[in-house]
C-alpha positions in Angstrom: 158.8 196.0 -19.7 158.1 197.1 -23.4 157.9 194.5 -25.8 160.9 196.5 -27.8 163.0 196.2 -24.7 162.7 192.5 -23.7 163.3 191.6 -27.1 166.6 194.0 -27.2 167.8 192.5 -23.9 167.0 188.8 -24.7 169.3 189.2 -28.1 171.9 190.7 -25.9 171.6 187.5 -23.3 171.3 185.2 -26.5 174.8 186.7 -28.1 176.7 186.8 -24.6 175.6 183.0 -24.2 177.7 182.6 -27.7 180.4 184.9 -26.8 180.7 182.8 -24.1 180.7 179.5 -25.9 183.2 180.6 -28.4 185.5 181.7 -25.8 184.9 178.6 -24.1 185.7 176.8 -27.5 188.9 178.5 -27.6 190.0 177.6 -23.7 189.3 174.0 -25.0 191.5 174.1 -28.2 188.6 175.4 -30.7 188.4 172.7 -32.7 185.3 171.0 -32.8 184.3 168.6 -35.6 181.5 169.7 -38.1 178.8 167.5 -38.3 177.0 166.6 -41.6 173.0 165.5 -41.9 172.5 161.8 -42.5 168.6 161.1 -42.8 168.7 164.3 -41.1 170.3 163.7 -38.5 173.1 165.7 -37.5 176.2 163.2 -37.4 180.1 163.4 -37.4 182.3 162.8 -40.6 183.7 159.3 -40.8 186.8 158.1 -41.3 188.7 155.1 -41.8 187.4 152.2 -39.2 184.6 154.2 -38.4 186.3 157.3 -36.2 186.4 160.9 -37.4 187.8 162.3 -40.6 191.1 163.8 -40.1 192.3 161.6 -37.5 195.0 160.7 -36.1 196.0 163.8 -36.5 200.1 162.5 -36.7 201.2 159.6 -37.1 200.7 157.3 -33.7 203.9 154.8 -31.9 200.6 153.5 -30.8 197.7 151.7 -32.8 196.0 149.9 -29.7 196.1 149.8 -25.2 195.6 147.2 -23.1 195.5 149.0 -19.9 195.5 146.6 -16.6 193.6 148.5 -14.0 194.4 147.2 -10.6 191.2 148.3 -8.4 191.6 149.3 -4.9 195.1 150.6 -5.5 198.3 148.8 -5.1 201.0 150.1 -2.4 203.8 151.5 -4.4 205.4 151.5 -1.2 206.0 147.9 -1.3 206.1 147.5 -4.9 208.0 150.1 -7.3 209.1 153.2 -4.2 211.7 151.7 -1.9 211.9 154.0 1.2 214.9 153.5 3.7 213.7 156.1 5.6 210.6 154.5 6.6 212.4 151.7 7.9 214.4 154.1 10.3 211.4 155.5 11.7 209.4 152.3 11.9 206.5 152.5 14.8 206.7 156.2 15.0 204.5 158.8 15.1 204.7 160.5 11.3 206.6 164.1 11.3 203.1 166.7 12.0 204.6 168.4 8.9 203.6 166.1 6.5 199.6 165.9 7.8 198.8 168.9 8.5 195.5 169.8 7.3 195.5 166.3 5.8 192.2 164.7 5.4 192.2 161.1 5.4 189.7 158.3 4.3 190.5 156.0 7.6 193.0 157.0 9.0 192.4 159.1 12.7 194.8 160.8 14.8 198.9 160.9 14.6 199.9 157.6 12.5 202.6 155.9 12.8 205.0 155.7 9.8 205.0 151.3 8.7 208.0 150.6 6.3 207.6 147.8 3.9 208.3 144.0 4.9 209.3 143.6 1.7 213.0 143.5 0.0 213.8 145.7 -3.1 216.6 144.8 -5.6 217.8 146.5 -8.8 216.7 144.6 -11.9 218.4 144.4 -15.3 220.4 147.3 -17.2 218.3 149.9 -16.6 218.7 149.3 -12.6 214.9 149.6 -11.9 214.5 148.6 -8.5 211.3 146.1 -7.9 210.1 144.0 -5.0 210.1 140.6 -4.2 206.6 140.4 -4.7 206.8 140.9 -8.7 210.0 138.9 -9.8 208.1 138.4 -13.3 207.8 142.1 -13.3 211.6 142.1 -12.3 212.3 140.2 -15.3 211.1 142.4 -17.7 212.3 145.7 -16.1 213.9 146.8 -19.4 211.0 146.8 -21.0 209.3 149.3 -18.3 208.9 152.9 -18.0 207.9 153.1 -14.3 206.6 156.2 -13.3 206.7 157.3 -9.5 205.6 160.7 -9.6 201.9 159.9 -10.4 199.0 162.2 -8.2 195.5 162.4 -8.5 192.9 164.9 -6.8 190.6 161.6 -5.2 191.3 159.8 -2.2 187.8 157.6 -2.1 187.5 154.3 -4.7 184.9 155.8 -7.1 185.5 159.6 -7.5 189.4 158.4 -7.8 188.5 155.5 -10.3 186.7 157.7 -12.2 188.6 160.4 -12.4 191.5 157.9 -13.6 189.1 157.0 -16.5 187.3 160.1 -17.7 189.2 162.8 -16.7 186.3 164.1 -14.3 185.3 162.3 -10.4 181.7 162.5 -10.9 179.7 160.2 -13.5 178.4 161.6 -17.0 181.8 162.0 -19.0 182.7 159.6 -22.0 185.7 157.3 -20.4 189.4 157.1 -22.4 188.2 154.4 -24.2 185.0 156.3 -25.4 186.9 158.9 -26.5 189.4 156.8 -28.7 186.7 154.2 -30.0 184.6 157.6 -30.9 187.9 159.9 -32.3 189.8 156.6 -34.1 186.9 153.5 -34.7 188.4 150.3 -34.8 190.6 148.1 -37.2 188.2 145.4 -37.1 184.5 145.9 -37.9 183.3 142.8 -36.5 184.7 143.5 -33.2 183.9 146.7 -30.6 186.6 149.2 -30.3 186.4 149.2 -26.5 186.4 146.0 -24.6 186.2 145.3 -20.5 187.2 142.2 -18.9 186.3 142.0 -14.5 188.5 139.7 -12.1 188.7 139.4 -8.8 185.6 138.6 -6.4 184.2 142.4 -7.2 184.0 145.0 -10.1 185.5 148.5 -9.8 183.8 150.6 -7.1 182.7 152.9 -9.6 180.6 150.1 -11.5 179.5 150.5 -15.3 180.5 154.3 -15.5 183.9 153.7 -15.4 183.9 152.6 -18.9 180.6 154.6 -20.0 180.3 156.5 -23.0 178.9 159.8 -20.9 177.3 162.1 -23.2 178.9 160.5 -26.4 176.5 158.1 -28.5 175.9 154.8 -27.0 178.0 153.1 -29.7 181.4 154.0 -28.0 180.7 152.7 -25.0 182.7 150.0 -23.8 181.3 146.1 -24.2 182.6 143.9 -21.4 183.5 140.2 -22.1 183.2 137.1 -19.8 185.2 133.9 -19.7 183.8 130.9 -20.9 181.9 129.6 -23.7 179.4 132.8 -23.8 182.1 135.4 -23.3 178.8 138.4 -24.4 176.1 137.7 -22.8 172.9 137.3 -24.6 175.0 137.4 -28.1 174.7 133.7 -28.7 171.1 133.3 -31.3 168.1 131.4 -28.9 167.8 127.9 -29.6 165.5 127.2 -33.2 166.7 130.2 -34.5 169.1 130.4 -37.5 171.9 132.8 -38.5 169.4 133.8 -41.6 166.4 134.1 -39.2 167.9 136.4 -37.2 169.4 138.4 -40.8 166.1 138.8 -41.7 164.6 140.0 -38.3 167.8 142.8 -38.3 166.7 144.1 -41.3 163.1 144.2 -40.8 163.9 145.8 -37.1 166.8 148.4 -39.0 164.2 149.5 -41.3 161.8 150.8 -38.7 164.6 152.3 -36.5 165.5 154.4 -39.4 161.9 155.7 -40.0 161.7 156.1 -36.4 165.2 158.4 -36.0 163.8 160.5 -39.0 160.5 160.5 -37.4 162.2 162.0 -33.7 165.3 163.3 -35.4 167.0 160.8 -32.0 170.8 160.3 -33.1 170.7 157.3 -30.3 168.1 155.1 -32.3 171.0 155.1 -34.8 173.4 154.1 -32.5 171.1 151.2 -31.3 170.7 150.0 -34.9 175.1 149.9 -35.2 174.8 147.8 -31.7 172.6 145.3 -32.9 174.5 145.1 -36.6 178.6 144.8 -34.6 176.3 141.9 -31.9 175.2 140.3 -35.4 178.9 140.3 -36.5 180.5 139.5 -33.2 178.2 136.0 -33.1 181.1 134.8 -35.5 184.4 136.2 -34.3 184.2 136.6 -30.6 184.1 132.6 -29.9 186.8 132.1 -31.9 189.0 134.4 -29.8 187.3 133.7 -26.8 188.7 129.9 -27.3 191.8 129.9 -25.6 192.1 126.0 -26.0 193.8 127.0 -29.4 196.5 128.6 -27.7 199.9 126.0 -27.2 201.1 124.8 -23.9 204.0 127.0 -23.4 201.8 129.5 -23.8 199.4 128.8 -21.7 202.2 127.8 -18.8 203.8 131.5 -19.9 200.7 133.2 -18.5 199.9 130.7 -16.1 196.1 130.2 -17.6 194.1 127.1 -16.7 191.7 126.6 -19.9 187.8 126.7 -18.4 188.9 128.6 -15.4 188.2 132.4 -14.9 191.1 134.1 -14.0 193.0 137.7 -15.0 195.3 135.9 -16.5 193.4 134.1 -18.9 192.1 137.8 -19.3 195.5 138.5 -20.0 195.8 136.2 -23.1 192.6 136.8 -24.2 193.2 140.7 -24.5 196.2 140.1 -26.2 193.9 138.0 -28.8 191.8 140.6 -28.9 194.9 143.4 -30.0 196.1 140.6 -32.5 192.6 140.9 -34.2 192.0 144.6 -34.2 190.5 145.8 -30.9 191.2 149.7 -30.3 190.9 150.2 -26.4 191.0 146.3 -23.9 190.6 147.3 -20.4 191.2 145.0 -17.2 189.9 145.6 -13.6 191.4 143.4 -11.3 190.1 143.5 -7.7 191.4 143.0 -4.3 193.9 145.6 -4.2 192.8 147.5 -1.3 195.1 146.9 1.5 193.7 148.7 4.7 194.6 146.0 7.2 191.7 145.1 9.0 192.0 141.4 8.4 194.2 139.1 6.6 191.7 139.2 3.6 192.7 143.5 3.2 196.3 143.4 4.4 199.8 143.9 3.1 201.5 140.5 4.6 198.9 137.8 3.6 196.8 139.7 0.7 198.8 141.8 -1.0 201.3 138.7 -1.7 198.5 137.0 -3.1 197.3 139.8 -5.5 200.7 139.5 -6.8 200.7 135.8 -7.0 197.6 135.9 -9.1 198.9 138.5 -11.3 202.2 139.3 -11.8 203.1 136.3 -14.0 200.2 137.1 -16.5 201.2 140.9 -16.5 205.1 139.7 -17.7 203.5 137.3 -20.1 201.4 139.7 -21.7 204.3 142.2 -22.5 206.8 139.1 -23.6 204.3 137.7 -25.9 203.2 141.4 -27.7 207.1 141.6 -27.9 207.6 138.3 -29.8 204.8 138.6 -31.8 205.8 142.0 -33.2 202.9 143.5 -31.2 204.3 145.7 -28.6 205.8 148.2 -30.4 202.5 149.3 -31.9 200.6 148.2 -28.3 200.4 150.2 -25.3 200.5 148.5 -22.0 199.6 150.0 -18.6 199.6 149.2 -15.4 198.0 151.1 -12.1 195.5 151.8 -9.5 193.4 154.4 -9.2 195.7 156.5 -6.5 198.5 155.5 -4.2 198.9 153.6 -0.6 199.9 156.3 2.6 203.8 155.5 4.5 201.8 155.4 7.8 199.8 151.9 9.3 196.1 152.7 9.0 195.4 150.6 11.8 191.4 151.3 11.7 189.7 150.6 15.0 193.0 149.6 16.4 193.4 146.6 13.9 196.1 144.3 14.3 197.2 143.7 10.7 199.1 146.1 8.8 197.7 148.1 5.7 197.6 151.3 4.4 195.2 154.0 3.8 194.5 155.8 0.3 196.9 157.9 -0.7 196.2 160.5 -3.6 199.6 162.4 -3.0 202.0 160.5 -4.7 201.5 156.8 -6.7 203.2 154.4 -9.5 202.0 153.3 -12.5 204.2 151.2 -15.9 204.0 151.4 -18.8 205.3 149.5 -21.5 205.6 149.6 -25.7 203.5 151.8 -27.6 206.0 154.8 -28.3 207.2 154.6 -24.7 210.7 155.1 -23.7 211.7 151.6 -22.1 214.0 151.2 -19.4 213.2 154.8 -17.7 212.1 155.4 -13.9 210.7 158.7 -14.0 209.8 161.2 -11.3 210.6 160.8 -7.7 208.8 161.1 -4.0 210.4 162.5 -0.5 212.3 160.0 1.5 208.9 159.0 3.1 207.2 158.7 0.2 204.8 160.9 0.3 204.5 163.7 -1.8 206.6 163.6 -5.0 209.1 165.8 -5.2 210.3 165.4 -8.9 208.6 165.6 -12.6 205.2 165.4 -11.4 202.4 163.2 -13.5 198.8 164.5 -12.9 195.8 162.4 -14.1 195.2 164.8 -17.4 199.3 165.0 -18.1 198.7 160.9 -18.3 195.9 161.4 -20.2 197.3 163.8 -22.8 200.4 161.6 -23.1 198.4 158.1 -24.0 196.4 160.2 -26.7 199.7 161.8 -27.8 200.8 158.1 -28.6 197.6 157.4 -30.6 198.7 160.4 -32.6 196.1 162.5 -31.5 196.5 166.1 -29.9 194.0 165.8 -26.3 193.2 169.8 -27.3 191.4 169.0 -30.4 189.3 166.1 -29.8 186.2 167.2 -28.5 182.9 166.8 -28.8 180.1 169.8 -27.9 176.8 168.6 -25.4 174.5 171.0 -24.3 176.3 173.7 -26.0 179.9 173.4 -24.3 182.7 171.5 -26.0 184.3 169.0 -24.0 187.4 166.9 -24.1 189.0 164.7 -22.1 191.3 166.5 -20.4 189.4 169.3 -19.6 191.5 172.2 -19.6 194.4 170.9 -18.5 196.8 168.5 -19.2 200.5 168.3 -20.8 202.4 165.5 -22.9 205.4 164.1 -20.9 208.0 163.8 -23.3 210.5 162.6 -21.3 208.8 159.8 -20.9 208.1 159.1 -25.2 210.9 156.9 -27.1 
């Protein structure tokens, strides 16, 4: 090939690739952020609290979310989606209709359909109906929007629980929280804009990347807390050295990060320099609202915390310290939700009562005390798993105990405050429960609603790796405004 030729052809491949890229940028909502040169480094335009200039881009009904993650899944079946029918066909063998070309994570065979143990009852004005196992839920029903109609594309723990939180299965892609610490900052610079709490004897199947910043810069990335005296590991200054010791080290140690990111033009060793700075200024304000001994005794009995003792619902209280004083994004994985049935420890008679026991009081306290603390209507509150439970027993290896397998078809999640509309069920399933059948509520529609409530628009926050502008939903998603106040 002439010299003449290659070049021609390489300039045509070189202006296709940006054809491409611009068309891309305009499936994605075209409207990237421009970047400006800071020690010549190419970095995004500030705003207020540290997020992007020009954002929100309307004004939010929400400022903040504490979103309650409940791992493993909860059965909505026995929860929020009373099914009549199921208990007429009890024991038998599921219609063929509705698993056809099914594929299931356990499940092997025909099932049988198992209807729910459980009594449902109609709480307050708005009639929501809720089981026995969640009376503190009950009592706040007015304050709810329960949506029934939610469906993923994931049936296994990870893909599902990622999904859920970054809008993609597989791991690489800044999580919700990220996105929002990254597009909005915080209101409180001493604190991180995206917290984690863990309870239960496990994390979330899909570990660390469930709250990972992806290809965003490590700053956004969510921080997780612990109980205790040392809720950040680490943070606390090593015995015989002083606040003004370790002042004077930072700056030293800033100094030569900066020379180095000029040096290697790396945009990361910037971000590692803002991390050690916000650890500097958490040593002062996390203890404080770590120490939940401050809090009175009706409060404490409210949420049902035990001072000293790890529990979600001293996670509870201590997120809703953490909104009082500024935090953008609190997220809470709860384990043990998983209810297969191959033992009493995975089952829906002995542990699925005692997920609800350890949770449901904490979960009602949290939205009462945003309420009466002038909180909620500014706060967003929600409450899920990553997919749904199936209407058949799973009864793996011919297990005794009754559970059901995953169900990505049709699930329930609440929601409460933050611009939501309260008192609403929305959406609806088939009398077995399992495929929804009304106003359905894909992952990325959830998505695009929650950033809606931030005031932001999902199709123009994004942020270009590798030459391809990404956002978090992709290129999908819709607001639900039926479901906004």
């Amino acid at each position: 090939m002439e010299r003449r030729q290659f070049l021609s052809q390489a300039l045509g491949g070189f202006g296709g690739l940006a054809l491409g890229s611009l068309a891309l940028t305009d499936l994605l909502g075209a409207h990237t952020h421009e970047r400006r040169s800071i020690g010549g480094l190419l970095q995004d335009p500030q705003g207020p609290g540290g997020g992007l200039a020009g954002l929100p881009h309307f004004a939010p009904k929400a400022k903040r979310v504490i979103y309650l993650h409940m791992a493993g899944s909860p059965s909505q079946l026995d929860l929020f989606d009373p099914k009549p029918k199921l208990k007429e066909f009890d024991g038998r063998d599921i219609p063929e209709s509705f698993i056809a070309q099914e594929r299931f994570a356990f499940i092997k065979g025909t099932p049988k359909v198992l209807a729910s143990p459980y009594e449902f009852k109609q709480h307050g004005e708005s009639g929501q109906w809720i089981s026995e196992l969640l009376p503190h839920t009950a009592a706040i029903a007015d304050k709810l929007t329960v949506v029934r109609s939610m469906t993923t594309t994931q049936f296994n723990h990870a893909p599902a629980q990622l999904f859920l939180n970054t809008g993609h299965p597989l791991a690489g892609r800044p999580s919700l929280g990220s996105w929002l610490s990254y597009g909005l900052g915080n209101e409180n610079q001493n604190l991180p804009a995206f917290v984690v709490m863990l309870s239960g004897k496990f994390g979330p199947s899909a570990g660390a990347t469930a709250w990972s910043n992806g290809f965003l810069p490590s700053q956004y990335q969510g921080v997780r807390l612990h109980d205790g005296t040392d809720p950040v590991l680490f943070l606390s200054n090593p015995e015989g050295v002083s606040t003004e010791q370790r002042r004077r080290e930072l700056d030293a140690l800033g100094k030569l990060n900066r020379k180095s990111a000029q040096r290697d033009n790396d945009a990361e060793t910037l971000a590692r320099i803002e991390q050690y700075e916000l650890a500097f200024r958490m040593q002062r304000e996390v203890p404080k609202i770590a120490d939940l001994t401050t809090e009175s005794a009706e409060t404490l009995e409210m949420y049902g915390v035990e001072p000293g003792k790890p529990s979600f619902a001293s996670n509870c209280l201590f997120a809703r310290r953490l909104a009082e004083s500024g935090v953008r994004f609190i997220q809470l994985y709860d384990w043990g939700w998983d209810s297969h049935g191959t033992n009493p420890s995975d089952d829906i008679i002995t542990s699925l009562p005692e997920q609800c026991r350890r949770t449901d009081m904490a979960s009602a306290a949290l939205v009462t005390d945003l309420e009466r603390r002038g909180l909620l209507d500014d706060t967003l509150v929600v409450w899920g798993g990553e997919f749904g439970r199936t209407p058949m027993n799973e009864k793996r290896n011919g297990s005794t105990y009754l559970g059901r397998d995953h169900h990505p078809h049709a699930f329930t999640m609440w929601f409460a405050g933050g611009g939501m509309k309260p008192g609403v069920a929305h959406g609806a399933t088939d009398e077995f429960g399992y495929f929804t059948t009304e106003d359905k509520v894909d992952v990325h529609d959830l998505h695009a609603t929650m950033l809606h409530l931030l005031g932001v628009d999902h199709e123009r926050l994004t942020y270009t790796s590798q030459g391809r502008p990404f956002r978090l939903t992709d290129v999908a998603g819709n607001v639900i405004h039926d479901l906004l106040a």
